[in-house]
Structures are given as structure tokens and as C-alpha cells.
C-alpha positions in Angstrom: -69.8 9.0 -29.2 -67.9 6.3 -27.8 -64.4 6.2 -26.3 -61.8 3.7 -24.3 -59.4 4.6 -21.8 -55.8 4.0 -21.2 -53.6 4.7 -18.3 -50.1 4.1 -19.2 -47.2 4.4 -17.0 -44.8 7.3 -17.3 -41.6 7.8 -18.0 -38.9 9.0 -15.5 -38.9 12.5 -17.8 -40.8 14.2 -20.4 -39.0 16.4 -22.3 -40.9 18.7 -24.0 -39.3 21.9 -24.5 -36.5 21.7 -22.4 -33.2 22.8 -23.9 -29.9 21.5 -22.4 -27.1 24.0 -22.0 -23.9 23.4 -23.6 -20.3 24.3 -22.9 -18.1 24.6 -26.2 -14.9 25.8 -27.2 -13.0 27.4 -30.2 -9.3 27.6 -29.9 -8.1 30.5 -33.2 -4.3 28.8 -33.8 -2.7 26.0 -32.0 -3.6 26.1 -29.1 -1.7 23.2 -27.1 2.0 23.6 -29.5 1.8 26.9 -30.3 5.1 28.8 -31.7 6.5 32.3 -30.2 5.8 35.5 -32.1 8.8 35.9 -34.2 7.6 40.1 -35.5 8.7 43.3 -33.5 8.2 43.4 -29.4 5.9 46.7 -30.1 3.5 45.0 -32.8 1.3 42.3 -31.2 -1.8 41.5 -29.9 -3.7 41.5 -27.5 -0.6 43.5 -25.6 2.8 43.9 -24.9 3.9 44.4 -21.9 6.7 46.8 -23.0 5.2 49.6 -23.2 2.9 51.5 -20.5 -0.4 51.8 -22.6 -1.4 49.7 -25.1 -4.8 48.6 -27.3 -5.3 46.3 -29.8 -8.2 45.2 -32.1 -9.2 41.8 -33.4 -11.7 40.6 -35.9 -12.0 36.6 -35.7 -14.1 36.1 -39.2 -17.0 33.5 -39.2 -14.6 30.8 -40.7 -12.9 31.0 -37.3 -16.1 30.8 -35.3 -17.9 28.3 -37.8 -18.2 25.8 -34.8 -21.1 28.2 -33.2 -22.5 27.9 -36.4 -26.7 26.1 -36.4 -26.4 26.9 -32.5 -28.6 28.9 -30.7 -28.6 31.2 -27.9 -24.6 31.6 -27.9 -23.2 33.6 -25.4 -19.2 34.3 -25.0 -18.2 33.4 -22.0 -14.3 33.4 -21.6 -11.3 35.0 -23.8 -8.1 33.3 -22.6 -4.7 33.9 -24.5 -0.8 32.1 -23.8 2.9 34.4 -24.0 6.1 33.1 -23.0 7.5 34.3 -20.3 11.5 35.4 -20.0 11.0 38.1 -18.2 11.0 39.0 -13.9 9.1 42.4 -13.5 5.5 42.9 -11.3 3.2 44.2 -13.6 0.2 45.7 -12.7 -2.4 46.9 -15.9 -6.2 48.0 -15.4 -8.3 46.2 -18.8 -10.7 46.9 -20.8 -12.7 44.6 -23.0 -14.7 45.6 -25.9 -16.8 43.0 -28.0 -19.4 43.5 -30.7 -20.8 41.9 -33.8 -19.6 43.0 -37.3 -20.4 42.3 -40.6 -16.7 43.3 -41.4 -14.0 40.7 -42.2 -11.3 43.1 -42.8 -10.1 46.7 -41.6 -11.5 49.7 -43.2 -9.0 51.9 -45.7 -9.4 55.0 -46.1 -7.0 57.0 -48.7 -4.1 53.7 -48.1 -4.7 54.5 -44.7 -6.1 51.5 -42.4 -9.2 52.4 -39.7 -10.2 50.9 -36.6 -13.0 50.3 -35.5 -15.7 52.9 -33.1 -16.0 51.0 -29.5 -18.3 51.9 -26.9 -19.1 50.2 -23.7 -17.0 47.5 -22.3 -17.7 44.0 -21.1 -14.8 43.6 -19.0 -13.1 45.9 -16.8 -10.7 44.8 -13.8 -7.0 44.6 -12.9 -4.3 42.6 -13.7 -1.8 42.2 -11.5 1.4 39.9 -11.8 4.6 39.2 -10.4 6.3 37.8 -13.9 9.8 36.4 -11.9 7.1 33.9 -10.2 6.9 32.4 -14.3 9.8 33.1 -15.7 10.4 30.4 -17.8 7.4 29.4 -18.2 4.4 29.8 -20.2 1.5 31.7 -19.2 -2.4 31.9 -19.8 -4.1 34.8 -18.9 -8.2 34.7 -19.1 -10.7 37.0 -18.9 -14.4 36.2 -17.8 -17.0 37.5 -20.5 -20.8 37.4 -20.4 -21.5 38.2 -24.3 -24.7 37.7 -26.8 -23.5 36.4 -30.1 -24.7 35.3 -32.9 -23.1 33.0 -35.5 -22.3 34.0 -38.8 -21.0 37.5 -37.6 -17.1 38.5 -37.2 -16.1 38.9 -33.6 -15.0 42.5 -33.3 -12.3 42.6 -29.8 -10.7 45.4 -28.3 -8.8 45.5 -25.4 -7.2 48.2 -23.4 -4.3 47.9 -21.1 -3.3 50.6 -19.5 -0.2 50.9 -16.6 -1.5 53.0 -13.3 1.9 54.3 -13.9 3.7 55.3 -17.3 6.8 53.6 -16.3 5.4 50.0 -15.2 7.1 48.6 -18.7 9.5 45.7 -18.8 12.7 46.2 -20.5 13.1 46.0 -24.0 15.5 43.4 -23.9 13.2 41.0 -22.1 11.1 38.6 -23.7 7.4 37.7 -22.9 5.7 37.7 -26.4 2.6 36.3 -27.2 2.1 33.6 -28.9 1.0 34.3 -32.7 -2.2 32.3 -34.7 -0.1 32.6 -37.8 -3.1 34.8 -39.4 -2.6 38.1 -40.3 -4.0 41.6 -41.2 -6.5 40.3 -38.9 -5.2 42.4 -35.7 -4.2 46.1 -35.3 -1.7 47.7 -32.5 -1.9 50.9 -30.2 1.5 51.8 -28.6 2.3 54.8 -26.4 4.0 55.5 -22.7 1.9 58.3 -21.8 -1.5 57.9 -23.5 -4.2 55.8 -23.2 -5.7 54.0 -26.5 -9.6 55.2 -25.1 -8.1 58.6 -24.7 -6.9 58.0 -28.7 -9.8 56.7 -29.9 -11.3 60.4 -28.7 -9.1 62.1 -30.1 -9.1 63.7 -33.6 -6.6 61.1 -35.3 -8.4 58.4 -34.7 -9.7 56.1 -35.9 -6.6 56.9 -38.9 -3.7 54.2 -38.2 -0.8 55.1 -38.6 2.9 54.0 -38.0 3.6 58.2 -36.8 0.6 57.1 -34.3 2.3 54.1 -32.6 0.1 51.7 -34.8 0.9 48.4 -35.9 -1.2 48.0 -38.8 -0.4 44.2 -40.1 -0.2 42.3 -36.6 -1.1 38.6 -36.6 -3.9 37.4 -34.6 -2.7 36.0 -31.1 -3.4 32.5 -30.0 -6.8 32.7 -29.1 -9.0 30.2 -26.9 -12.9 31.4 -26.9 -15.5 29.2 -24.7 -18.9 29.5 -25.1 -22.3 28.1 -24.2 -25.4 27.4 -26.0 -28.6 25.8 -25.9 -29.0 22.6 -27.4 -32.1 21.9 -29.3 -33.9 18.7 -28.6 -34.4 16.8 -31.7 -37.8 16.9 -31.4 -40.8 18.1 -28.9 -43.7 16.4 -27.4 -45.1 13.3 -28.7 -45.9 11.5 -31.7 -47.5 8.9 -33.4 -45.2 6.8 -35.5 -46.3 4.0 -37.6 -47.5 4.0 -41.1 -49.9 3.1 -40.3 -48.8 -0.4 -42.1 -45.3 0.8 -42.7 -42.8 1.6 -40.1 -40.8 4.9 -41.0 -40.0 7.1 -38.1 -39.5 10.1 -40.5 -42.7 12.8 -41.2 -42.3 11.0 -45.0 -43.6 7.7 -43.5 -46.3 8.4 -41.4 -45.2 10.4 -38.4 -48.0 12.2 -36.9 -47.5 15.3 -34.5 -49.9 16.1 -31.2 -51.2 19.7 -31.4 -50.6 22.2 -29.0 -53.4 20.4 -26.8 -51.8 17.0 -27.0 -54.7 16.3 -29.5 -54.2 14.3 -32.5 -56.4 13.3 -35.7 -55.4 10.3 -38.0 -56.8 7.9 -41.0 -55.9 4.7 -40.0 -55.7 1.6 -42.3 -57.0 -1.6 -41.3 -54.4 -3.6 -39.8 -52.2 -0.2 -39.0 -50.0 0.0 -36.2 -48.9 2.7 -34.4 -46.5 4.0 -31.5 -47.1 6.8 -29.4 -43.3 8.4 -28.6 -41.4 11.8 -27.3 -37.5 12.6 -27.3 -35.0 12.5 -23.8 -33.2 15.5 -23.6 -30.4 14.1 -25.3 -32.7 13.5 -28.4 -32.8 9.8 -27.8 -36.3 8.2 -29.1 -38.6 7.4 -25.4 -41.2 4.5 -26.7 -44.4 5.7 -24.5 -44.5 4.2 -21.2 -41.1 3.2 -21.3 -39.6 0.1 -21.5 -38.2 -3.0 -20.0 -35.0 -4.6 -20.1 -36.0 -6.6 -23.1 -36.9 -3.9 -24.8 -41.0 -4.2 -24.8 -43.3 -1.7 -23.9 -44.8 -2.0 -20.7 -48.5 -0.9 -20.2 -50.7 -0.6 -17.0 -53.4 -1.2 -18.8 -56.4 -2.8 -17.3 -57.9 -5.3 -20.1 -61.3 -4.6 -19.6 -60.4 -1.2 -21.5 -59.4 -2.3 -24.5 -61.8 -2.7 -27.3 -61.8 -5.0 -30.6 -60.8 -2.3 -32.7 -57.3 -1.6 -31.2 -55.4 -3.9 -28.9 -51.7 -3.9 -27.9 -49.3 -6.1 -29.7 -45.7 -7.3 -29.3 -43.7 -6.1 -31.9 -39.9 -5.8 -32.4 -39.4 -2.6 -30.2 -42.4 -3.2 -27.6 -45.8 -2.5 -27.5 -47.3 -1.0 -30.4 -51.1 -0.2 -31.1 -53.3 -2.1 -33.4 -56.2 -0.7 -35.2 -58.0 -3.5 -36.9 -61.1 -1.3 -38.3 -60.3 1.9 -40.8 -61.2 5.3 -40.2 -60.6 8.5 -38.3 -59.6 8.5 -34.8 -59.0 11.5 -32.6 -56.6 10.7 -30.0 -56.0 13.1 -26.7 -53.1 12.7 -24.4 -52.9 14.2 -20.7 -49.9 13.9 -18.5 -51.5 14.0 -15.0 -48.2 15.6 -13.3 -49.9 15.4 -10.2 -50.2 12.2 -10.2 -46.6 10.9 -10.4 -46.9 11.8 -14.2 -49.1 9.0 -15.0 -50.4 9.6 -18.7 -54.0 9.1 -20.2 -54.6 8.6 -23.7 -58.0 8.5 -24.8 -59.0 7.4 -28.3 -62.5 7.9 -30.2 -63.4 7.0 -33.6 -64.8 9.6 -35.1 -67.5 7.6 -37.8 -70.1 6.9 -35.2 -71.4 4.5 -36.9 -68.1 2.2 -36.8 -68.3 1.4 -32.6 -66.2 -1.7 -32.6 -63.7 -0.2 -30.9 -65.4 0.2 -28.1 -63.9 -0.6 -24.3 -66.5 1.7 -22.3 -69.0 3.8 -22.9 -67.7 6.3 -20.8 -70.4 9.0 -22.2 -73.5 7.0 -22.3 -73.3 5.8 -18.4 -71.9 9.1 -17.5 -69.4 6.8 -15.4 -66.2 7.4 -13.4 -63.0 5.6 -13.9 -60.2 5.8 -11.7 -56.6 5.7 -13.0 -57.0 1.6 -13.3 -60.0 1.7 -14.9 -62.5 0.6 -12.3 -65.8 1.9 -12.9 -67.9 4.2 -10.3 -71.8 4.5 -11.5 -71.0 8.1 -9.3 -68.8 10.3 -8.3 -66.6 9.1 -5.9 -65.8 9.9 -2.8 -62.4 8.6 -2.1 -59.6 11.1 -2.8 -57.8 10.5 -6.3 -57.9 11.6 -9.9 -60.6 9.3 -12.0 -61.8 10.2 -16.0 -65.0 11.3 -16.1 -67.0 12.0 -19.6 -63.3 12.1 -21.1 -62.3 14.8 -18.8 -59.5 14.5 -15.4 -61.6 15.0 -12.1 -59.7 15.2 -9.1 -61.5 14.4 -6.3 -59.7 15.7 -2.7 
């Protein structure tokens, strides 16, 4: 069975299954002109800073998260939020951060009464400590560092915990530093007490019963929220292909697009007269024509002549080099990227109807012949150190 040889130079980069990681962000109300809460100093989210002990639950629904939506590999990464600050006391409150995945869009009610939710394990815990005179005036972000698993088309389930080390670190009611509402409500739920914690609540045998008696706010609007994330971009494609029409150019599977195996092997019915591309994506899903090309946009090839046959040749065409193949039939074609070899890439290329030979270059199986990577011919094994084809197979000789 006869085959030809080509060595074509590679690319700067294959990109075969690499995935590029993405930064993204969702911002849940206006984030850059957003308006001050206008609703009681006790009744917001994600805390006042009024009162000594506060927590507050969240659920942003999966129309507020539809960006993350098709993505994959989403993790949370950051919950920032903005209040307005009129007010001069230090404040000092240890947080805790609770996230999970719901299918809920809406609190629970039980009897007319609302329910939060169960929380377990945090994802943040640290202190936050701030002198509030050093921003009066002004408005403030605070930001919390998250490292969470998500997956789009859930709700986004938050509760956060802030608790004084103290039961009088408050500020006075008569100062101002609200946070700064989304406008959306019914979508947030308040926990308000001077001497308890809202984990020691949630322990207790009211909860999870909300309940104005309780210190609950049970209609609290969702606070200005910005969430980034990151993701893993999917290439649009993997690998390489053939793409041709063989007789009709279409880069889509309808018109002819052929995919390598998991063994860079490939099988096609050619046309007479077909041509043919072989191709892989950049990482930015950008089409790569194999072996590159120049700055007037053909195909470059090291190629040495000898190796080409009369059944398939290189041609000029609009966007480089394509491949001819002027007899019909079945042809396997095999690709190996020779990575030690400063990537250079050998595609081999057999017609499979042995008795249809006209594409022959060399008879690399009949002379049981080496070829080095410019297609010289050895009658044995070399002795130099390189990499040379031998039978259809890479030999490196050291």
C-alpha cells in the first residue's frame, strides 16, 4: 500500500483542548448611579450597622444571573456591595458568608408566615473593621473574597452574618449609612437583635419562622449587588479538520467538514477535482489554516516537491494553500504533531483502493526507506541524530 509524505510547518500554538479562563461580572441594580434606601434603618440587606447583630438572606433568581448562563465551570469569586456614608463611628463586625444553590425563587410560607432558609458551612469568615468618620460623606464599597462552585440556571441563596464583638458597637439611630437598594423586593429577609446572634437564631426553636415579634424584616429589597465570576471559555472547536466539500467550500459539518479521530486519523470519499484544507481553532476560536500563513494570506508549506504525487498537489486558492485530489476514492489521512521537534507536523495520506496508485510520491513501504523531516531518502537507518518517517511511523534516532 502506497503512501506520500508531508512535513508542514507549524503553527506558533495548537490549541486543542485548552480552555481560556474568563473574568465576568453581574452587577443586580445600578450599580454606578444607584439611589439610597428610602425603607426603615432596621429593614435592609445585607446589614445595618445600627444594631449590634444582624443577618440577612438573599435569593438572586436565574433572571439576575442569566449572564453565567451556557458557561461552564463558573465559580463565584467576589460579593461587593455600596451604602452611603453620614455617619463617624469605628465599627468593628466579625462576618459570615453563606452561599448555596437553590431551586427556590421565593421564600417559603408556612401558615402566612415567611421561612428562611437552613445554612450550614460558610464560605467566608473574617473581620471587618472600619473607622466610618474617615468616609463620611462619602460612598462606600465593601467586598468580600469568595471561592464558590455554581452552576447557572440555579437561584443564588446568600446569607450573611454580622455580628459586633460587643453588643454596643452600634451607630446611632439618627445617623445615616444605608445601603443602597436594587429596587427588587421580597427577594431579601432581615435579622435584627442587640444581644443575639442570627447563627445562634437560626438554632434556636423559632427559627426558621419570620416574624416581625422576632426582629425580622420580611419584605426587604435586594441591595445593590456586584457579583464577579470566572469561567472557562470553550474553544469553538478542538483539533483539526478537513474542510472543503470536497468541490464546495462550506466550513460548516453540512458542507463537508470532516473531524480527525481521537488518533488524528481521518477517512474521506473524495471527488475528483476536490479540495480540501486541513485547519484547527486559536484559543480565541479564530479559524488557524494548517501551517499557517503569510502576510498575503497563502498557506505556506515546507514541502519538499519530490513528495508530492499526481493525485494530490497544492494549489493557490483564495485563502492559501489548499489540497487537490485529482483521482476519486478513499483516502485515510493521519496527522502527528512532532512536539519534539519544534512542533513540526506530518500528514501522511494513503488511498485506500490499491489499485488506484497515482497518487503516489514514495513508496515508503515497498523500499522500507527512511525520510527525514525534508524528505530526503536514507536506503537505512540513519545514523545522524533526528526524527525521520519510517514505514509511516516517527523514528527518532538520538
Amino acid at each position: 500500500m502506497k503512501k506520500f509524505y508531508m512535513i508542514l510547518a507549524a503553527i506558533a500554538a495548537f490549541a486543542f483542548s485548552a480552555q481560556a479562563q474568563t473574568e465576568g461580572t453581574i452587577n443586580v441594580g445600578d450599580w454606578d448611579n444607584a439611589s439610597t434606601y428610602n425603607g426603615s434603618y432596621f429593614d435592609m440587606a445585607p446589614t445595618n450597622f445600627y444594631i449590634a447583630h444582624t443577618g440577612a438572606q438573599m435569593i438572586y433568581t436565574p433572571d439576575l444571573l442569566a449572564d453565567m448562563d451556557g458557561k461552564q465551570n463558573v465559580v463565584i469569586t467576589k460579593l461587593q456591595f455600596k451604602f452611603d456614608c453620614e455617619t463617624w463611628e469605628d465599627i468593628t463586625r466579625d462576618v459570615k458568608i453563606y452561599l448555596q444553590e437553590t431551586d427556590a425563587t421565593e421564600f417559603a410560607v408556612i401558615e402566612g408566615i415567611k421561612q428562611f432558609f437552613t445554612f450550614d458551612t460558610p464560605v467566608y469568615e473574617g473581620q471587618y473593621d472600619i473607622s466610618l468618620l474617615d468616609y463620611y460623606g462619602d460612598e462606600c464599597t465593601i467586598e468580600f473574597p469568595i471561592n464558590f462552585a455554581f452552576t447557572p440556571g440555579k437561584s443564588l441563596l446568600v446569607t450573611m452574618v454580622f455580628d459586633a464583638q460587643d453588643d454596643d458597637n452600634c451607630t446611632s439611630g439618627s445617623d445615616y449609612a444605608p445601603f443602597y437598594t436594587s429596587g427588587i423586593t421580597g427577594k431579601a429577609m432581615t435579622y435584627t437583635d442587640n444581644w443575639s446572634s442570627f447563627v445562634n437564631y437560626a438554632q434556636g426553636e423559632d427559627f426558621p419562622d419570620a416574624t416581625a415579634t422576632l426582629g425580622c424584616g420580611t419584605n426587604v429589597a435586594l441591595p445593590v449587588t456586584q457579583i464577579s465570576y470566572t469561567y472557562e471559555e470553550e474553544p469553538a472547536e478542538e483539533g483539526f479538520f478537513l474542510v472543503g466539500s470536497f468541490n464546495d467550500w462550506n466550513q460548516t459539518a453540512e458542507g463537508g467538514r470532516i473531524t480527525f479521530d481521537e488518533n488524528d486519523q481521518a477517512e474521506v470519499e473524495f471527488e475528483a477535482g476536490a479540495e480540501f484544507k486541513v485547519i484547527t481553532y486559536d484559543q480565541d476560536g479564530s479559524t488557524i489554516w494548517f501551517g499557517g500563513q503569510d502576510e498575503n494570506n497563502v498557506g505556506y508549506f515546507l514541502i519538499n516537491s519530490d513528495l508530492l504525487g499526481v493525485g494530490i498537489m497544492t494549489v493557490q486558492g483564495d485563502n492559501g494553500a489548499n489540497f487537490r485530489v485529482e483521482e476519486a476514492g478513499t483516502y485515510e489521512i493521519n496527522l502527528a504533531v512532532l512536539k519534539d521537534f519544534n512542533g513540526a507536523v506530518v500528514m501522511t495520506v494513503n488511498k485506500k483502493q490499491p489499485e488506484a496508485i497515482s497518487t503516489v510520491g514514495v513508496d515508503a513501504n515497498a523500499d522500507n526507506a527512511y525520510y527525514n523531516l525534508m524528505g530526503v531518502k536514507f536506503n537505512s537507518m540513519p545514523t545522524a541524530a533526528g526524527i525521520y518517517i519510517h514505514n509511516g511511523k516517527k523514528i527518532i534516532v538520538k
